[in-house]
C-alpha positions in Angstrom: -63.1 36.9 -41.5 -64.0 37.3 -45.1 -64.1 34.4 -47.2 -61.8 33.7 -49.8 -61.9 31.2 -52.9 -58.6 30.2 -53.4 -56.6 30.7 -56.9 -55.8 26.8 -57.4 -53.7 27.8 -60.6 -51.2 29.9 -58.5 -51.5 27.2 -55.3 -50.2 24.2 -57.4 -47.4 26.9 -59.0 -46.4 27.4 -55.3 -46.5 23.7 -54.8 -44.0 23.0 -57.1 -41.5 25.7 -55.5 -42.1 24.1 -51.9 -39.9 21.6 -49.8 -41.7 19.5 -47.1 -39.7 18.8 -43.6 -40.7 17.9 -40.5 -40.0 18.1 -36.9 -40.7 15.9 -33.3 -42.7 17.3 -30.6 -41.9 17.4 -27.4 -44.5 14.3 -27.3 -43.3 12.4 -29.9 -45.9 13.6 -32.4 -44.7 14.3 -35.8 -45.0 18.2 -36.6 -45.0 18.7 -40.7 -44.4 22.1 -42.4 -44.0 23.1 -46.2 -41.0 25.3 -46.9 -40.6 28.2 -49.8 -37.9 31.2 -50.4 -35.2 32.4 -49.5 -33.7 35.1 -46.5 -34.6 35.4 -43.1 -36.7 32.2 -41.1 -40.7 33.2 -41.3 -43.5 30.4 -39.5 -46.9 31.3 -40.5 -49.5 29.6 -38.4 -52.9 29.0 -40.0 -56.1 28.7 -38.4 -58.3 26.7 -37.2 -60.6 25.6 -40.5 -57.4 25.5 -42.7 -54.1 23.8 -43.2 -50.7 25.1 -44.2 -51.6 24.6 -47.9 -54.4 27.9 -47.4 -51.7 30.2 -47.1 -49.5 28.9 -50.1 -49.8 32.7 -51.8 -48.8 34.3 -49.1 -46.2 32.4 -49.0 -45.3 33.2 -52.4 -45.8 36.7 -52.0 -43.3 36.8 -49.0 -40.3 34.3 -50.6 -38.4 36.8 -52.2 -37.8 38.1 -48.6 -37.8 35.4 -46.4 -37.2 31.4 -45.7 -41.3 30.9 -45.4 -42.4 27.8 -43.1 -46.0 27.0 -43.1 -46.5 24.1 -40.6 -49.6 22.2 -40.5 -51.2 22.0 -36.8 -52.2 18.5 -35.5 -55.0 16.5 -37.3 -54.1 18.2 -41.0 -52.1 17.3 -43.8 -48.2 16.5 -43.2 -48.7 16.5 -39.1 -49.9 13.6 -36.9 -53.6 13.5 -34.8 -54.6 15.3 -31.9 -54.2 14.0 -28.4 -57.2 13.7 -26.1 -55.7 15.7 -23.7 -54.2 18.5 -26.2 -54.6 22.0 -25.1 -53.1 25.5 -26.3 -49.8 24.3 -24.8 -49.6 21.4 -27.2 -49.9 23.8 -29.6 -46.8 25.9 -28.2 -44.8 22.7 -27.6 -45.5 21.7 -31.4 -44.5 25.3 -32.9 -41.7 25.5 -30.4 -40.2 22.5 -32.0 -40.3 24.1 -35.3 -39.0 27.2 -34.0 -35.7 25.4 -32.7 -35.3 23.5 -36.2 -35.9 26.5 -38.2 -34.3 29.0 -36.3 -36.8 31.4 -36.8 -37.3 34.7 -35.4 -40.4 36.3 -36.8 -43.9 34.8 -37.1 -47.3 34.9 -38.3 -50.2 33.6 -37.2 -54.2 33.6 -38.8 -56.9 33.6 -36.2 -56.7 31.3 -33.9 -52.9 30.3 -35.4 -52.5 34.1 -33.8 -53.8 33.1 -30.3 -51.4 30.1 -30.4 -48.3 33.0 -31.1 -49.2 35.1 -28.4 -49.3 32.1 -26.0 -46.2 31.1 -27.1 -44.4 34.8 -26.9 -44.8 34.1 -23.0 -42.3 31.6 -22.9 -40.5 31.3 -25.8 -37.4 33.5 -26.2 -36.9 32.8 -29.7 -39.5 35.3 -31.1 -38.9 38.3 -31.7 -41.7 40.0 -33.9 -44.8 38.6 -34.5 -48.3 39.7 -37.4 -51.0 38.9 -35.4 -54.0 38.8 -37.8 -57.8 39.3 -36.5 -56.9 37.0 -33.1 -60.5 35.8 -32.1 -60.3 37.9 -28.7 -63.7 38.9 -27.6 -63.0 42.6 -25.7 -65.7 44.6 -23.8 -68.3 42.1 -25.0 -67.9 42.3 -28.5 -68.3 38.8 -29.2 -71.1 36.9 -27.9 -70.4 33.9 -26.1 -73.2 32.4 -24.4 -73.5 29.7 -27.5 -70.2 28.0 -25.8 -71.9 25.6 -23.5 -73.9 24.7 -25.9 -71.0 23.9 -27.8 -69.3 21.9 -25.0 -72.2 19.8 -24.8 -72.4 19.1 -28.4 -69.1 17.9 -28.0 -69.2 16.1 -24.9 -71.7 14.2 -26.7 -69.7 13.2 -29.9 -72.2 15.5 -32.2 -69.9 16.9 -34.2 -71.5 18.2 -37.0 -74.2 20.1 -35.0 -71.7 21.6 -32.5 -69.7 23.0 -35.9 -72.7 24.8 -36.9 -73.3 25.8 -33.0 -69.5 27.9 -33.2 -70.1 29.1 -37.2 -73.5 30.9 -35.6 -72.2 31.7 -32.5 -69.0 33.7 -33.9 -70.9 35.3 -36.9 -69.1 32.8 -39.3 -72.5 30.9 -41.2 -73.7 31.8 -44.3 -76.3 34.0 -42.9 -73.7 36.6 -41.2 -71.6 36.2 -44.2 -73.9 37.1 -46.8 -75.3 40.3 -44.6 -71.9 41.4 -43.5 -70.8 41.3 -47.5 -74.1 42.9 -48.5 -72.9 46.6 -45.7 -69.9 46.2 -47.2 -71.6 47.5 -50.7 -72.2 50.9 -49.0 -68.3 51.5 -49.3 -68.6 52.1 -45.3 -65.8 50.1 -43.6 -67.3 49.9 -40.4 -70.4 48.6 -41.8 -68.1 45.8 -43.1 -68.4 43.9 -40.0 -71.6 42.6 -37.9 -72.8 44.7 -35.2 -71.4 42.7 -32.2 -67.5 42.7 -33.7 -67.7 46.8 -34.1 -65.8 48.5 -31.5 -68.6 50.6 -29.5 -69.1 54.1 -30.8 -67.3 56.7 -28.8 -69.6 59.0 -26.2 -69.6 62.1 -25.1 
């Protein structure tokens, strides 16, 4: 995903158009989300490497349309810590919650915010339509995924800076792969906007 720098003038505008709330998990954990607009009940999920405050403009951008909640995941701003045991279904328990308080019905989510959606569409009835928006779903081999144990061991081993930079390498998301994946972009080729292990395969004949 393409790197933005974020417009810090229109972010604190939003911030002073935005309610706070929060909810309870079904674990007790403390589930906060940022409010904005008016209409129709929208949650937009954020990724990973973010927090509900990265996606402050879009929620601006979508207020005149709909009730916009942007909750933060565990471990980020208005939200309590991860658990040792959490898993994707802590995730779906959390957004669940905030489903039933908002009464939403549509949702967005960002990366792996978008993973967490389509887990959740599973089991929970209350969505109805859901923006999924570049879900990190390796297909056909098009991401490479042999620096996971590596990963996992990092982890297991409380080196948590090194295993950071192990997943920014290993999914094309370091400086490196940045800079070369903005530099194809140049050519005004859209394909070539992308490094060569996310392109779809070319089609044979």
């Amino acid at each position: 995903m393409k790197t933005i720098a974020p417009d810090h003038a229109r972010t604190e505008a939003a911030a002073e158009r935005y309610s706070t709330g929060s909810v309870v998990s079904k674990d007790g954990t403390i589930i906060g989300y940022r409010q904005l607009g008016r209409g129709p009940a929208m949650v937009v999920l954020h990724g990973a490497m973010e927090s509900s405050q990265s996606h402050m403009q879009l929620g601006e951008a979508l207020a005149d349309s709909f009730t916009v909640y942007l909750p933060d995941r565990r471990g980020r701003g208005l939200s309590g810590p991860y658990r040792k045991d959490h898993t994707i279904e802590t995730d779906v328990q959390d957004i669940a919650a905030v489903l039933a308080k908002t009464n939403a019905h549509d949702v967005m989510g960002v990366s792996s915010g978008a993973i967490i959606w389509l887990q959740a569409a599973l089991t929970l009835p209350a969505i109805r339509k859901a923006v999924i928006f570049e879900p990190p779903l390796p297909i056909n081999g098009s991401l490479p995924t042999g620096f996971v144990q590596r990963y996992e061991r990092e982890l297991a081993k409380g080196e948590v800076a090194a295993a950071l930079v192990t997943a920014m390498k290993g999914t094309q998301m370091d400086p490196r792969s940045l800079t070369s994946s903005r530099a194809g972009c140049s050519s005004g080729s859209r394909r070539r906007c992308w490094p060569a292990s996310r392109r779809k395969p070319a089609a044979t004949t």
